[in-house]
N, C-alpha and C positions, 0 to 999 in steps of 0.2 A: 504494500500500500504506500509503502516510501516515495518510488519510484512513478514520475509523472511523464507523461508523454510528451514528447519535444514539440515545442514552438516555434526551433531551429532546425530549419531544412536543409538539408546539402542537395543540391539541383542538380541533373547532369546534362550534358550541352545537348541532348535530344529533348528536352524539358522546355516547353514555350513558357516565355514569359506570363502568357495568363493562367496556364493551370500553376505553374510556383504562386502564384498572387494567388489564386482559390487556394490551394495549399495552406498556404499559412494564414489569411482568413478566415477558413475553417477549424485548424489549428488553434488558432489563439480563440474562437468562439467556444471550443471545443470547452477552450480550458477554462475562460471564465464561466462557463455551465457546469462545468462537473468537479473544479478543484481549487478555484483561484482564492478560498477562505480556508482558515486553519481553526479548527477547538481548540481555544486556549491551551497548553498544556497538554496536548497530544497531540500524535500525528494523524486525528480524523482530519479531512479534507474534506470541502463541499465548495458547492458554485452557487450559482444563481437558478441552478434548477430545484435545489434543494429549497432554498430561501422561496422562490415564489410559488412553488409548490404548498406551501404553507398557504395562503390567498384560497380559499373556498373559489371552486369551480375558473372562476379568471388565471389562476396561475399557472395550471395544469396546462390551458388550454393555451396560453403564453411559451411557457417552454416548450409542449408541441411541436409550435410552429416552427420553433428555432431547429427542433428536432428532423422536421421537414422540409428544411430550407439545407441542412446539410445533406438528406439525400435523395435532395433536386438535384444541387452543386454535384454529387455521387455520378448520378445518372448524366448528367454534361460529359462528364470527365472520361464517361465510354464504358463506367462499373457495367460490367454483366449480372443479368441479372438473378441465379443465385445468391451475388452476394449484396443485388440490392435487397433479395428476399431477407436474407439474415440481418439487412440496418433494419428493415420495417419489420422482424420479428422482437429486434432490440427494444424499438420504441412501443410495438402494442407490451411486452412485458411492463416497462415502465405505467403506459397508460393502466393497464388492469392494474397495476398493484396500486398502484398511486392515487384511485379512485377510494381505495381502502383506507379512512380517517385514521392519523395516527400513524397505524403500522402502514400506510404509505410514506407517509413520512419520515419515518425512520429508514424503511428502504431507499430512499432516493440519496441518504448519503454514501450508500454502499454501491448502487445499479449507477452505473454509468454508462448510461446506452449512449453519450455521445461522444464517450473516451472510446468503446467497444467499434462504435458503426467507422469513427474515425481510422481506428488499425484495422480492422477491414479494407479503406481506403486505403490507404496506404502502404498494406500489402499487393494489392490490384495495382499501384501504380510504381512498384519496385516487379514485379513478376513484368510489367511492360516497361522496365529498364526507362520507367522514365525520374521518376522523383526519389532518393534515396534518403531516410531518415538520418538527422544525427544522433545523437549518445540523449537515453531518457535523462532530464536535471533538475534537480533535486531544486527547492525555491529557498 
């Protein structure tokens, strides 16, 4: 749980300029949704999906979207669809549990469907030798 997914990309020269800019885009969205706050005093990590999640019915439906703006960007980017299936099985997991007062909310600091859908990406776009991750770093 230490270890957080890089918002530092190493591009390689078959890499256009706009999928690195979605890249890290997404990347750093990724991160303020699922990890950019600390529990005082321990190493839980949460985002903004945690926090608006709390919000009755509006929040849920906020982070959502954020959820589904990353894999639209997915689906741009040429993901097949297998592993768009696996980002939209990440996010209805979130939606079902999250619906669940309380013990949604306690999962949502654990379920990172938008850390999860993201190395899906990522791995899709290293298998097509086009964007290569650098080193996870610690904040």
């Amino acid at each position: 749980m230490n270890a957080l997914p890089s918002t530092i990309l190493t591009v390689d020269q078959d890499t256009t300029p706009d999928e690195a800019a979605v890249m890290r885009r997404l990347a750093a969205l990724s991160r303020v949704m699922d990890h950019a706050l600390r529990i005082p005093g321990t190493d839980i990590r949460f985002g903004l999906d945690a926090v608006l999640g709390l919000i009755p019915g509006v929040g849920d439906v906020a982070t959502n979207l954020v959820s589904a703006y990353l894999v639209m960007e997915a689906r741009r980017l040429g993901l097949p669809r297998w592993d768009m299936t696996r980002m939209i099985g990440n996010i209805l997991v979130d939606v079902g549990v999250s619906a669940v007062p309380l013990a949604g909310d306690v999962f949502d600091l654990f379920w990172r469907a938008n850390d999860r859908n993201m190395t899906i990406l990522r791995d899709h776009l290293a298998r097509r030798g086009k964007v290569i991750d650098g080193e996870a770093t610690a904040l």
